[in-house]
C-alpha positions as CSV (number, residue, x, y, z in Angstrom):
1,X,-35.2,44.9,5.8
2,X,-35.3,41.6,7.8
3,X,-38.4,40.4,6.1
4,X,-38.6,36.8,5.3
5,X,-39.6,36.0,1.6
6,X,-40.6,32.7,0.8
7,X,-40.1,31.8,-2.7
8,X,-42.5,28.7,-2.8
9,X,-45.5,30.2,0.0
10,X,-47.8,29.1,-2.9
11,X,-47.6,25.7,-2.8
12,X,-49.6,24.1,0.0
13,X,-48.1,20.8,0.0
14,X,-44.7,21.5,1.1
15,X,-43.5,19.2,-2.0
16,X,-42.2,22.0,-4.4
17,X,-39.7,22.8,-1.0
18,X,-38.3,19.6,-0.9
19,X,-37.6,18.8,-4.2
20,X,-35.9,22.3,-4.5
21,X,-33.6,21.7,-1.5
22,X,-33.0,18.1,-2.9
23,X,-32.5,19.4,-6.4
24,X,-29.9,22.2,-4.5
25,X,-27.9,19.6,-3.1
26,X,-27.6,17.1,-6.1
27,X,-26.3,20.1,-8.4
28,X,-24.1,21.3,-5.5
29,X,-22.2,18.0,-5.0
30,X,-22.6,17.2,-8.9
31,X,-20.6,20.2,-9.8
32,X,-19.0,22.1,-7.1
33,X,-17.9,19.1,-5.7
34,X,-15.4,17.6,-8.2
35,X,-14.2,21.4,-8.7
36,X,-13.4,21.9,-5.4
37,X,-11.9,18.5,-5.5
38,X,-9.4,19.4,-8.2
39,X,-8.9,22.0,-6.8
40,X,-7.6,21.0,-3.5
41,X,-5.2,18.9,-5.9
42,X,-3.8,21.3,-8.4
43,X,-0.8,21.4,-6.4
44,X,-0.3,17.4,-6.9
45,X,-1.4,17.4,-10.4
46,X,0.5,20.5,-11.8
47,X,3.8,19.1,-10.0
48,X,4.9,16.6,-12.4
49,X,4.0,18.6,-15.6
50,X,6.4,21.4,-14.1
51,X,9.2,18.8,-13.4
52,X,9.0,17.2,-17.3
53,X,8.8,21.2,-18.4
54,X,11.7,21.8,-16.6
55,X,13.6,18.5,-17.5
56,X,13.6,19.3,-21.1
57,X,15.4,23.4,-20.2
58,X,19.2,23.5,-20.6
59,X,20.9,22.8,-17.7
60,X,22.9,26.0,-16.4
61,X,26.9,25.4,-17.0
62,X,28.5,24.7,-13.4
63,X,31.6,27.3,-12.6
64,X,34.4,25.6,-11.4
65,X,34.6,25.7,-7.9
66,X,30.6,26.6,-7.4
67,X,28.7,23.5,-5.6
68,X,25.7,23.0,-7.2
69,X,22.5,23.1,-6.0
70,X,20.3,20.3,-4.7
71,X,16.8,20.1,-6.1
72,X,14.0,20.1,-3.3
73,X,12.9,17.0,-4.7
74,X,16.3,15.5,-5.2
75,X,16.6,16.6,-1.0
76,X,13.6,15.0,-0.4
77,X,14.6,12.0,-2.1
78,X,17.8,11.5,0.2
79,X,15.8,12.2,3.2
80,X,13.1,9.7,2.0
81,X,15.5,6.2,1.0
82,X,17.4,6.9,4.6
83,X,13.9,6.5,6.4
84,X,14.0,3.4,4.0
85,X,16.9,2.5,5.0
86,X,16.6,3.1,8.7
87,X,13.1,0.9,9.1
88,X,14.1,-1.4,6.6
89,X,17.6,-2.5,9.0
90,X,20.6,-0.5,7.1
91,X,22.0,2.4,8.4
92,X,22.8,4.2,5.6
93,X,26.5,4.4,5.6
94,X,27.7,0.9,5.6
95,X,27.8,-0.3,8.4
96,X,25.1,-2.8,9.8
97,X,22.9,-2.3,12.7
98,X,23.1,-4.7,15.7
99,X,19.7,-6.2,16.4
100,X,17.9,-6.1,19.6
């Protein structure tokens, strides 16, 4: 325990250590890299495949009186075009905005 082993001690250049950590590194970023990369993006890229999944389902049959439910994308929508609208100079319901 706590001993040290050194996997290239036979080579008295120093060269065969090198190229191994070099080697290390170009396989690490060649392949563990892009997997972590999708990885941190399966959220973004599996969204829309879900949303065309679940565009094609029946819709549920709305009982009179029940309010439907909002989508969180259709929520995030609305909240989206009034930022729009609010940078962009309309207020959302109407009536225009005096300028300063």
């Amino acid at each position: 325990r706590g001993e040290q082993v050194d996997w290239v001690a036979w080579d008295p250049t120093g060269l065969l250590a090198f190229f191994l950590i070099i080697g290390l590194c170009a396989i690490f970023t060649t392949f563990l890299g892009p997997a972590g990369h999708y990885f941190l993006l399966t959220p973004a890229l599996l969204y829309p495949r879900i949303a065309k999944a679940m565009a094609g389902r029946p819709k549920v049959a709305v009982q009179a009186g029940a309010r439907p439910r909002s989508s969180p994308l259709a929520i995030a929508a609305g909240a989206l075009r009034g930022c729009i609208e609010i940078v962009v100079g309309g207020s959302g319901n109407g009536r225009k905005q005096s300028k300063l």
